[in-house]
RODOFI-575713 format. One record per residue: y, z, x negated of N, C-alpha, C in turn. Coordinates in pm, whole numbers, padded with zeros to 5 digits, always signed. Example, Ala and Ser with C-alpha at 12.3 -4.5 7.8 and 13.67 -1.06 7.14 Angstrom:
<rs>
-00569+00780-01319-00450+00780-01230-00330+00780-01320
-00225+00708-01285-00106+00714-01367+00003+00787-01290
</rs>
This chain:
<rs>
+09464+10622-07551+09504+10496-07615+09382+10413-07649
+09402+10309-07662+09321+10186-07710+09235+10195-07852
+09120+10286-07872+09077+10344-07988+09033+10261-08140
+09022+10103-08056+09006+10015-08129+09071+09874-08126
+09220+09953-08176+09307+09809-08146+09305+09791-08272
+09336+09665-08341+09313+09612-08457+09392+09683-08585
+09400+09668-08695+09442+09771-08780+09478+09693-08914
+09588+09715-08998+09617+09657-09106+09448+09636-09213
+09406+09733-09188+09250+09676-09252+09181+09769-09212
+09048+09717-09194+08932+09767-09092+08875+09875-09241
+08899+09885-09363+08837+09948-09444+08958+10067-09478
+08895+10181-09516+09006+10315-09544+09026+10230-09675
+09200+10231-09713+09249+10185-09836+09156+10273-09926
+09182+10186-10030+09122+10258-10173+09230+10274-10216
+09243+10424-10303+09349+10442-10407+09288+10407-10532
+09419+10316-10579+09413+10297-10738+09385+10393-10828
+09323+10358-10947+09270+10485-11017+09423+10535-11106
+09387+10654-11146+09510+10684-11198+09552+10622-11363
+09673+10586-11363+09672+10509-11480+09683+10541-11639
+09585+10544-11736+09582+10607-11768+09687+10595-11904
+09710+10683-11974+09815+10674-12060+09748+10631-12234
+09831+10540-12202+09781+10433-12356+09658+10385-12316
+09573+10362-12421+09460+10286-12470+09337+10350-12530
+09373+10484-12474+09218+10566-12549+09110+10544-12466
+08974+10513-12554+08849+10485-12485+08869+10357-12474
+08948+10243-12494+08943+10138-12460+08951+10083-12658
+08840+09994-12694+08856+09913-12783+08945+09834-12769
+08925+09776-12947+09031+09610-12959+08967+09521-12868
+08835+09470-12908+08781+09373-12843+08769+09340-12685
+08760+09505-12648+08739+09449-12484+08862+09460-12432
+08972+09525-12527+09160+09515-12445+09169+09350-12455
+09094+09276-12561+09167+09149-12542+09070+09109-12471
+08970+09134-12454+08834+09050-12311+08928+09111-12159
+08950+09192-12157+09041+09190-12029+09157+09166-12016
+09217+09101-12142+09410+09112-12084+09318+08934-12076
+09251+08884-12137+09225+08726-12117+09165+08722-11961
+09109+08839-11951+09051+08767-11754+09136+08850-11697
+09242+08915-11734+09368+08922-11596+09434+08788-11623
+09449+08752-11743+09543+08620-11750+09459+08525-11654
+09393+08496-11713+09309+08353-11648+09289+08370-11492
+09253+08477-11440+09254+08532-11290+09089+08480-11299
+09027+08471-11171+08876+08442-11151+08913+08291-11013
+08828+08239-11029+08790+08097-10948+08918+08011-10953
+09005+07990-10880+09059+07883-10853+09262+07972-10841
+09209+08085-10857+09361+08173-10864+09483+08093-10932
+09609+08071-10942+09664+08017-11016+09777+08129-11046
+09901+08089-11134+09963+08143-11175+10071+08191-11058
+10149+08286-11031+10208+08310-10903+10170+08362-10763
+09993+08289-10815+09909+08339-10625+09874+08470-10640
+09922+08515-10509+09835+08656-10500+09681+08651-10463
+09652+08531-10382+09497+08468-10319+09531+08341-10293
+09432+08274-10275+09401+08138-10265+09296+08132-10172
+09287+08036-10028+09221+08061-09890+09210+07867-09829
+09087+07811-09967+09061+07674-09966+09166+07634-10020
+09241+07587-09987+09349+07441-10068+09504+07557-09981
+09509+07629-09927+09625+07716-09930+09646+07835-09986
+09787+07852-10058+09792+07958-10128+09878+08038-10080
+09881+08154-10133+09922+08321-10068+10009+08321-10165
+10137+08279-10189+10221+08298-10321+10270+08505-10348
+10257+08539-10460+10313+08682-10513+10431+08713-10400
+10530+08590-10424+10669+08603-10325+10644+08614-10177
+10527+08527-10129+10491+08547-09985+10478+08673-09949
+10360+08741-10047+10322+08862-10039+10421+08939-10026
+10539+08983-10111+10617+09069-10093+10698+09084-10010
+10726+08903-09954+10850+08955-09834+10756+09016-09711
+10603+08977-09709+10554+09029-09591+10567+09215-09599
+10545+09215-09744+10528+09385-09736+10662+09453-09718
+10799+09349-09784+10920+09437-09756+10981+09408-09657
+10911+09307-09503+10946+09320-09412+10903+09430-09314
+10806+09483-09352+10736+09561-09306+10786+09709-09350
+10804+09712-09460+10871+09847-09545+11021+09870-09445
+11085+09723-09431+11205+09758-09401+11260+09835-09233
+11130+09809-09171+11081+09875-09043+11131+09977-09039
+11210+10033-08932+11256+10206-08884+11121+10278-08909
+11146+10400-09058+11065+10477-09038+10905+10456-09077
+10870+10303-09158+10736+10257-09189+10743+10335-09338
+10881+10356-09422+10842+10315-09561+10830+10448-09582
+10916+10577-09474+11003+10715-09518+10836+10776-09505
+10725+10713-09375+10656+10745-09331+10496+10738-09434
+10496+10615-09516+10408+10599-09613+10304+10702-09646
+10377+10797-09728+10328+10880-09849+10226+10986-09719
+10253+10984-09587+10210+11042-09531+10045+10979-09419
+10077+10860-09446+09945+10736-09417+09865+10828-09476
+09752+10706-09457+09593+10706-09548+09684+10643-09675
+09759+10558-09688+09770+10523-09792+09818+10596-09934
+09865+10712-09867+09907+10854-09972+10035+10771-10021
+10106+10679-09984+10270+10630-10093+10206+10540-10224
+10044+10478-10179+10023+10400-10307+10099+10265-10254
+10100+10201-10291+10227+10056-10285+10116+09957-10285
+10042+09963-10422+09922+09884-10475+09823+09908-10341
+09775+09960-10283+09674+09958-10183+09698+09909-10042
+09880+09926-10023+09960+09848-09921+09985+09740-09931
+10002+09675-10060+10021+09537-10040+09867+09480-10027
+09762+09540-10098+09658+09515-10115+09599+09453-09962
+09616+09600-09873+09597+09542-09731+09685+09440-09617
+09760+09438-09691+09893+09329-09614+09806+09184-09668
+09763+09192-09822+09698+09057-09852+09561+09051-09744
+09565+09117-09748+09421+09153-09667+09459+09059-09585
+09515+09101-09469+09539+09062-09340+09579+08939-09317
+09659+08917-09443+09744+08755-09462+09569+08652-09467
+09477+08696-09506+09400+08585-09609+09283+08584-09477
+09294+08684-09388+09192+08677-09271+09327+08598-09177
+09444+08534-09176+09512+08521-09065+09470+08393-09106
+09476+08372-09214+09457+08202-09261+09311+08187-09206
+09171+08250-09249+09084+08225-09210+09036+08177-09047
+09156+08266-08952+09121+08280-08855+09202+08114-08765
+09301+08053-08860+09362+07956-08798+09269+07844-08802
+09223+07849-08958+09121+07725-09044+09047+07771-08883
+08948+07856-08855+08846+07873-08775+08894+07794-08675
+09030+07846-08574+09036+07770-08475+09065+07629-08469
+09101+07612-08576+09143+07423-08619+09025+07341-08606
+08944+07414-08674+08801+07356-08681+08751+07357-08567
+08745+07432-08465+08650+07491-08357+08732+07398-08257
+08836+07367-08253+08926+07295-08155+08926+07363-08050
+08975+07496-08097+09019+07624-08008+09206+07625-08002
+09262+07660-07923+09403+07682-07890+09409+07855-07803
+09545+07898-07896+09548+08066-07813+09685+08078-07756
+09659+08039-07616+09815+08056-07588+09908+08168-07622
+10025+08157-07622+10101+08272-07683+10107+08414-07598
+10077+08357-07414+10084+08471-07362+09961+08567-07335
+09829+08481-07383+09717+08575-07428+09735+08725-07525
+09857+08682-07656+09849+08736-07758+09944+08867-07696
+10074+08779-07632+10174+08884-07564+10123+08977-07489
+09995+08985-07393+09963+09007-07263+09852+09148-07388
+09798+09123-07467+09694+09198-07558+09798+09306-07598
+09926+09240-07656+10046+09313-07710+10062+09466-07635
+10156+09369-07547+10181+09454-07435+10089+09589-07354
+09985+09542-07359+09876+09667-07338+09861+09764-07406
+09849+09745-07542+09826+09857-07666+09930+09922-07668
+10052+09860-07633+10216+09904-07625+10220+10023-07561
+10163+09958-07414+10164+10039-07281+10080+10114-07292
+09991+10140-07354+09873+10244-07336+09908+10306-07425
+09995+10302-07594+10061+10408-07632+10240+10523-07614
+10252+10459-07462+10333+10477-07393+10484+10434-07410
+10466+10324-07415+10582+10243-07407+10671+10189-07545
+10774+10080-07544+10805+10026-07679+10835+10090-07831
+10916+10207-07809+10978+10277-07846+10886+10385-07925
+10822+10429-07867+10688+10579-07898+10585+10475-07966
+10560+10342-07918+10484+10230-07982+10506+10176-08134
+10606+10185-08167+10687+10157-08290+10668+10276-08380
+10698+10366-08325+10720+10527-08408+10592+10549-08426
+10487+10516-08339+10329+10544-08397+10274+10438-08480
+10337+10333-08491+10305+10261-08569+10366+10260-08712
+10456+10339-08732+10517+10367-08852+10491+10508-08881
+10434+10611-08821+10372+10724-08865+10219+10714-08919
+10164+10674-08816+09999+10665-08822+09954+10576-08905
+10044+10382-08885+09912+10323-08980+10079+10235-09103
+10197+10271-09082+10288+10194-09162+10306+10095-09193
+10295+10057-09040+10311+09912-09009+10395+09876-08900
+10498+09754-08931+10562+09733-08876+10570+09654-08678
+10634+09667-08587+10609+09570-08494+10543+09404-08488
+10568+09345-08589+10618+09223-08578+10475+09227-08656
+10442+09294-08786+10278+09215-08810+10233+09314-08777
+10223+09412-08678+10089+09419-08604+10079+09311-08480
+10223+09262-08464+10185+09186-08334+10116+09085-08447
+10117+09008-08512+10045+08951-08607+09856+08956-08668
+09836+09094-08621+09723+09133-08653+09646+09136-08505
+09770+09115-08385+09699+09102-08270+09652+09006-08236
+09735+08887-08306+09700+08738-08289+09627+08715-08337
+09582+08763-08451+09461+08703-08566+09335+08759-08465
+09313+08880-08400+09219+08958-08327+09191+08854-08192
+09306+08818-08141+09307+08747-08006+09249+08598-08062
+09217+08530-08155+09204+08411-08239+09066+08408-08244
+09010+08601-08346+08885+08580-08312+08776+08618-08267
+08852+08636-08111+08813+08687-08034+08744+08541-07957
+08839+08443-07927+08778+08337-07935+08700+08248-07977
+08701+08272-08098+08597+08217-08167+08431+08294-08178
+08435+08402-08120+08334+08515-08105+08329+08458-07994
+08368+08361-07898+08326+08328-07724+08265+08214-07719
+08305+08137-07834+08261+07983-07876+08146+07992-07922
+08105+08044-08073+08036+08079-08133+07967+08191-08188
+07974+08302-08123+07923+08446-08166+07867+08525-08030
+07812+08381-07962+07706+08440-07864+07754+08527-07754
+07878+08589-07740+07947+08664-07694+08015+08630-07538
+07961+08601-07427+07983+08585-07307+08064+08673-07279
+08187+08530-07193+08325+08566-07162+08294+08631-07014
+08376+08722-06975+08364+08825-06873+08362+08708-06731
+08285+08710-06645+08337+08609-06508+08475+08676-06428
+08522+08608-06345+08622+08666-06251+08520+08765-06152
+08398+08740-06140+08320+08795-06006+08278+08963-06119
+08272+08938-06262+08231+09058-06327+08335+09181-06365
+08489+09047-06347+08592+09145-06354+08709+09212-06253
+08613+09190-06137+08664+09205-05978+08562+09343-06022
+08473+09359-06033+08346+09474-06011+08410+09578-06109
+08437+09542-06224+08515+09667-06341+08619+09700-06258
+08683+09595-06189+08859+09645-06105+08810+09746-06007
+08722+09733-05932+08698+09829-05803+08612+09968-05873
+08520+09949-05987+08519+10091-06050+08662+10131-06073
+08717+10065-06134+08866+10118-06261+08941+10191-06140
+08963+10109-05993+09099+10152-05978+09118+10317-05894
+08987+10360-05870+09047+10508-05857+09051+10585-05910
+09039+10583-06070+09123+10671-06136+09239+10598-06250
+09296+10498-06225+09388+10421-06254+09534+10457-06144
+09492+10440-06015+09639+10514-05938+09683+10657-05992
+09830+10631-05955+09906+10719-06047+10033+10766-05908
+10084+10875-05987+10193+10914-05898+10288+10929-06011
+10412+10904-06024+10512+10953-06081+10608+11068-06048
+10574+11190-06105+10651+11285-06095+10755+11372-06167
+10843+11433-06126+10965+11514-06218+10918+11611-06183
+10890+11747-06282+10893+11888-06176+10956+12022-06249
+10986+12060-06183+11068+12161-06219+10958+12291-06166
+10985+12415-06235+10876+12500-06186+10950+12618-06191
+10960+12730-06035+11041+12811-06031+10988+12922-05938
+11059+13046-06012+10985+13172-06004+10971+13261-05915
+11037+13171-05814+11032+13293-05661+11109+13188-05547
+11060+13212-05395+11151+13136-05309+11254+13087-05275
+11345+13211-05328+11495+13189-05337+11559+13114-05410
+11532+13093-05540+11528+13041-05620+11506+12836-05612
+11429+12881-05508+11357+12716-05513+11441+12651-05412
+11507+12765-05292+11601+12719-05174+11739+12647-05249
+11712+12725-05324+11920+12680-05423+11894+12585-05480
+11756+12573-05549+11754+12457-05671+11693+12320-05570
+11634+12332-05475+11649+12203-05390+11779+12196-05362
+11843+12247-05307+11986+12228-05236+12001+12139-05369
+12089+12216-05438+12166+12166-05546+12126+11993-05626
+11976+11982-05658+11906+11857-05695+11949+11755-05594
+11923+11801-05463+11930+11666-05309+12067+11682-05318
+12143+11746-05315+12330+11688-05300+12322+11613-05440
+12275+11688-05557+12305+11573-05667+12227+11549-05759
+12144+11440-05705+12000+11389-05790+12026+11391-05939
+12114+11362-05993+12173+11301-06146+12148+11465-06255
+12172+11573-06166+12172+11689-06227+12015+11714-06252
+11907+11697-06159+11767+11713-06182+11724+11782-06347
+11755+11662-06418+11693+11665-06567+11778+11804-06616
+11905+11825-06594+11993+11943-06656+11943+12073-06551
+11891+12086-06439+11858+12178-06359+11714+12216-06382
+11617+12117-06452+11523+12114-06485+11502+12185-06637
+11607+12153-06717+11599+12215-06813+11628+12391-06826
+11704+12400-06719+11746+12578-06752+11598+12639-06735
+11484+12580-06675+11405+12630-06570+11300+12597-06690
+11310+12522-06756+11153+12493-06895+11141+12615-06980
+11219+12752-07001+11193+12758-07147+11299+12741-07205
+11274+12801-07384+11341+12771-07470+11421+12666-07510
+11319+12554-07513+11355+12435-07567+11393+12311-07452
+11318+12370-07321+11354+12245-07251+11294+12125-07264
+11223+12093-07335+11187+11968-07428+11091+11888-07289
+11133+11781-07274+11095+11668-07195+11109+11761-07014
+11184+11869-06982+11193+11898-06885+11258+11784-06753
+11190+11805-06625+11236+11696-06550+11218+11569-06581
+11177+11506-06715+11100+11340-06728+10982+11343-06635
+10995+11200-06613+10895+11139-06478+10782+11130-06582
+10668+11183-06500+10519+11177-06560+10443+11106-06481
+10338+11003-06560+10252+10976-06473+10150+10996-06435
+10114+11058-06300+09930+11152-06320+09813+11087-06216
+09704+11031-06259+09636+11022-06207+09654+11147-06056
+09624+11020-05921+09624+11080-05815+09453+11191-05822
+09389+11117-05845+09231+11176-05855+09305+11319-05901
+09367+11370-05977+09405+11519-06068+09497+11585-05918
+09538+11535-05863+09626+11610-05758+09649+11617-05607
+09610+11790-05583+09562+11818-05492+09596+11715-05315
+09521+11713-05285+09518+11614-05175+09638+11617-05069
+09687+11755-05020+09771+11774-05006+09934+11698-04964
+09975+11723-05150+10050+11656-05256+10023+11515-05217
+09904+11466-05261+09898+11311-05228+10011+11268-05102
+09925+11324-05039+09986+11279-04816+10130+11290-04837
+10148+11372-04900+10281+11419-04916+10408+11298-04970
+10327+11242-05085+10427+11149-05150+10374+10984-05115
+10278+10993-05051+10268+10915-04980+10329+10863-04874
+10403+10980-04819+10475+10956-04725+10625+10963-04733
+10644+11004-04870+10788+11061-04931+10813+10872-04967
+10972+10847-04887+10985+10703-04983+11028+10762-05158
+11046+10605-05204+11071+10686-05384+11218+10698-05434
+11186+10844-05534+11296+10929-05543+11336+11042-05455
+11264+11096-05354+11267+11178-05272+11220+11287-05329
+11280+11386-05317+11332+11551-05364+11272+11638-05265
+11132+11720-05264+11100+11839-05163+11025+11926-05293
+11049+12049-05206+10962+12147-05277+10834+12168-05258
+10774+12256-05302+10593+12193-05302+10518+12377-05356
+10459+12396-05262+10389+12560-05324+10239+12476-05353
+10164+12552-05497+10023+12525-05530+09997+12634-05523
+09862+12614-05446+09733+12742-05457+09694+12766-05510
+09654+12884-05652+09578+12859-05715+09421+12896-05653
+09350+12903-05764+09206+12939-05770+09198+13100-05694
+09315+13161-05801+09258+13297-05828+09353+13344-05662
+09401+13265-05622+09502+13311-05482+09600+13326-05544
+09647+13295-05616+09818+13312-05667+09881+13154-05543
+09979+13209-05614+10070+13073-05624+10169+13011-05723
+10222+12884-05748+10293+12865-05842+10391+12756-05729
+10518+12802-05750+10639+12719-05662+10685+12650-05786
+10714+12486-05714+10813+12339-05768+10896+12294-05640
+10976+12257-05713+11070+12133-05691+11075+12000-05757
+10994+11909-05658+10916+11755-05708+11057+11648-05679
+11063+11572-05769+11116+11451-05738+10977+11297-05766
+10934+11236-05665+10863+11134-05631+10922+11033-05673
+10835+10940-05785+10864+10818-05807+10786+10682-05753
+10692+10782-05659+10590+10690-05573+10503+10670-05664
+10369+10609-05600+10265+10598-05629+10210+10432-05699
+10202+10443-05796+10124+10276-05856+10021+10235-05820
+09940+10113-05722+09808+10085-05775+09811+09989-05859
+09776+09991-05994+09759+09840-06048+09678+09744-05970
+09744+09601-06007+09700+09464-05946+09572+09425-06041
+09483+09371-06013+09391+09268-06093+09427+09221-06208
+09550+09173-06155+09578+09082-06278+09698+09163-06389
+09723+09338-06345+09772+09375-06473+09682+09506-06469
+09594+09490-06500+09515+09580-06527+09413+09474-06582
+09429+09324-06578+09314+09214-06683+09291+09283-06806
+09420+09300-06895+09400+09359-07026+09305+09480-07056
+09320+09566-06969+09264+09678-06978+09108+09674-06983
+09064+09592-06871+08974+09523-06841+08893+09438-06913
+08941+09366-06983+08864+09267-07061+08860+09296-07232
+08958+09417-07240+08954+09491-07365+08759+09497-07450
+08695+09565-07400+08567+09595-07448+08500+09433-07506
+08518+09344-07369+08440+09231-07445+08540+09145-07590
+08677+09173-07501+08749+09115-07642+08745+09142-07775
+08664+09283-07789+08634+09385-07928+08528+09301-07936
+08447+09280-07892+08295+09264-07918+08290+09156-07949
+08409+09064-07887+08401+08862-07927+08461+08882-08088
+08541+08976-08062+08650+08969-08200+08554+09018-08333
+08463+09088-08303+08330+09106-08422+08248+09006-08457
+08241+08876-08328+08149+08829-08382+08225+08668-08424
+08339+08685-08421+08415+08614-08440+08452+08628-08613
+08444+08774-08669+08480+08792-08787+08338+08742-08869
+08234+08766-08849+08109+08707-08865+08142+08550-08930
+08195+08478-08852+08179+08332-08854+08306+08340-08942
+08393+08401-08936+08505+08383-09067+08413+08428-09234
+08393+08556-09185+08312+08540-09338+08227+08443-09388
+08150+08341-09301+08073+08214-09358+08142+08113-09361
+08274+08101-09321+08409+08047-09320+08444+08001-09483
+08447+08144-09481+08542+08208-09616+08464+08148-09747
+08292+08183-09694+08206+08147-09810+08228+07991-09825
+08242+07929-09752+08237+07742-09706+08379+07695-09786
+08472+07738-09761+08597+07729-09802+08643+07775-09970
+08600+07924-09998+08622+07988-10099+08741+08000-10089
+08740+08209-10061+08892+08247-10121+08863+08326-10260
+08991+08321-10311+08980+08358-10459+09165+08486-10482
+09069+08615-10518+09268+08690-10510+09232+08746-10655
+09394+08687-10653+09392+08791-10791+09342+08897-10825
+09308+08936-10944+09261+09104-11032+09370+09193-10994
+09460+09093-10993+09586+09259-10970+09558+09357-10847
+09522+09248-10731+09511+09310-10610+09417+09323-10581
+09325+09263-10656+09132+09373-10646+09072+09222-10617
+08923+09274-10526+08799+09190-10527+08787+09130-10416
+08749+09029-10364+08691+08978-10231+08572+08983-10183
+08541+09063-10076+08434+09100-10042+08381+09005-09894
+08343+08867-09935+08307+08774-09830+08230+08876-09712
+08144+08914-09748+08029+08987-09610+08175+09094-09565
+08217+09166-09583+08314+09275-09539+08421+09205-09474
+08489+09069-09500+08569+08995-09480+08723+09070-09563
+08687+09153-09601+08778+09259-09690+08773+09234-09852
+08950+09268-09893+08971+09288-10032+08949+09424-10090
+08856+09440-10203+08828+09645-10236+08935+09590-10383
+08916+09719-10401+08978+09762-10497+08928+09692-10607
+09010+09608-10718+08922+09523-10826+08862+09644-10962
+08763+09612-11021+08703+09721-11118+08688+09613-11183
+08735+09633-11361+08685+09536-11439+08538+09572-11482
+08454+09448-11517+08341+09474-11554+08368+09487-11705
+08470+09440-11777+08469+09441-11935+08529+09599-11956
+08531+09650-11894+08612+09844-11946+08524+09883-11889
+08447+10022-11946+08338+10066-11954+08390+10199-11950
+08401+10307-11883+08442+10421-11807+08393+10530-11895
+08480+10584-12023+08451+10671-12080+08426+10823-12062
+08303+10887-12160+08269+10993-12101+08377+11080-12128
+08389+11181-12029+08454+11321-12033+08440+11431-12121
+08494+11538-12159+08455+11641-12178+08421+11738-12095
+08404+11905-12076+08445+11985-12008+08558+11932-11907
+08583+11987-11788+08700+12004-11704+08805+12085-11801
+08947+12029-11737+09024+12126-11824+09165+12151-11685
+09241+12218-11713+09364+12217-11546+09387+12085-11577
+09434+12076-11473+09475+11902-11448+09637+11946-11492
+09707+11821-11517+09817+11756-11573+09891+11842-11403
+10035+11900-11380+10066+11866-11268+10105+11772-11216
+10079+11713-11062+10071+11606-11006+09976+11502-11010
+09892+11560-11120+09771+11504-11104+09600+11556-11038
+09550+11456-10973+09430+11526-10964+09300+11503-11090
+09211+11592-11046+09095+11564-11185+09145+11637-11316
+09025+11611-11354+09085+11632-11519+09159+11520-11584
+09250+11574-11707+09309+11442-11829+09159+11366-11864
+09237+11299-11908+09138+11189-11986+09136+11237-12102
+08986+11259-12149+08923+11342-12275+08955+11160-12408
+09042+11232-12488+09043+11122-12602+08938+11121-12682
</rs>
């Protein structure tokens, strides 16, 4: 897969500190020096904003429908507690603001730059990361296991990437690939890019393999159920079409389905190393070469990372030019990082401990020494 496709935030969430119970260690004076600078917020924050990004604001309400559209995702919210984010809420919306306050940055950028991103740039970026985590479906489910995020704003986080990626081509020094440089990556790429699509069934003696061809070629439809008696226990993905690099399979085999039209059913003995053998029954889905032009994505991936860095560059002096300002609730703005951390008040002063003592259950650390 695509090791560096863009990500609800480029920084590991911070967890909120744990909260602590009542007001011990905390004076009169500095509880009211900080309930006055959560009220007031810092720079230009107003009442309702979650951030403020120049003269546009990130309203609390914006924020949340983005996060409970995202929550409401098959499988993003059940999946949470099992993220990096450990089920903190505060560090999820935290990075959803995140992403919202770099999407704004990245539009201001192209407005300014009198840049335009067509939509099927963004689709065509989409679609790749899709395809390279094997299709719509398995694409979704890894996106709600791994980072708990929904379809719709990561396609969102693809656009902001594809935005400044452009702006990393304009201004971040970053030379766009030629057609003559991406003809030369195509003729490395494409022999180990062809693929064969295969079903196989794997069976334990000749006789065996005479019946189970018969039976598959009178009735193709049975394959996957004839395939399964023959997996094992579980059966699990028996007879699904795989796709394998031709480079992995024996030459043979190649000629073979090369010459097989697609969907064609023969049996097939492998040699091994040691002189064994191992008998199948193949069903051929024929062989792919990708074209130039869908294998572009794949292709122009590396420089699009590299524009899209130096593209974030020019947003952070953006950001400084403009001034964004986010609330205390949802932490600090870190212009050089282009990232929101976790906010730390400077008026609460982090009281000392005692000894360790067992922790509270469900908690980590020690209690807080009164």
């Amino acid at each position: 897969t695509d090791a560096a496709i863009p990500r609800l935030s480029r920084r590991r969430p911070l967890r909120l500190p744990r909260r602590p119970s009542g007001l011990r260690g905390v004076g009169a004076a500095a509880f009211l020096a900080a309930t006055a600078l959560l009220l007031a917020g810092c720079g230009e924050v107003r009442f309702g904003s979650a951030a403020v990004v120049g003269d546009q604001r990130i309203t609390d309400d914006q924020l949340q429908t983005l996060v409970d559209q995202s929550l409401s995702s098959p499988g993003v919210r059940a999946a949470l507690p099992n993220t990096e984010y450990r089920g903190d809420l505060g560090a999820y919306r935290r990075s959803v603001l995140n992403a919202e306050v770099e999407r704004l940055l990245a539009e201001e950028g192209m407005r300014r730059l009198g840049l335009s991103v067509d939509s099927s740039k963004v689709e065509s970026r989409y679609r790749f990361i899709e395809q390279q985590s094997g299709g719509p479906e398995r694409f979704a489910s890894q996106l709600a296991a791994r980072l708990a995020v929904s379809p719709a704003l990561y396609r969102q986080l693809v656009r902001t990437e594809v935005i400044e990626s452009e702006i990393g081509y304009q201004r971040g020094g970053v030379a766009r690939p030629t057609e003559a440089e991406l003809r030369s990556l195509y003729e490395q790429y494409l022999p180990t890019a062809i693929t064969a699509e295969l079903s196989l069934i794997r069976l334990p003696d000749a006789a065996t393999v005479s019946q189970v061809l018969a039976q598959v070629q009178s009735d193709p439809s049975a394959f996957p159920r004839v395939a399964a008696q023959y997996a094992g226990q579980s059966g699990q993905g028996a007879g699904e079409p795989q796709k394998v690099p031709i480079a992995q399979l024996p030459a043979d085999l190649v000629r073979r389905i090369e010459r097989a039209p697609r969907g064609d059913i023969f049996s097939y003995t492998l040699k091994n190393e040691s002189g064994g053998t191992s008998l199948f029954v193949i069903r051929s889905g024929g062989i792919e070469r990708p074209t130039l032009e869908s294998a572009r994505p794949q292709l122009e991936a590396q420089s699009l990372r590299q524009a899209a860095a130096a593209g974030q560059k020019y947003l952070s002096q953006l950001a400084g030019e403009l001034g964004v300002d986010v609330n205390p609730r949802y932490g600090s703005w870190d212009g050089a990082k282009l990232a929101i951390t976790d906010f730390v008040n400077p008026v609460i002063k982090p009281t000392a401990t005692g000894l360790p003592t067992e922790p509270v259950p469900g908690q980590t650390g020690a209690p807080e020494q009164s």
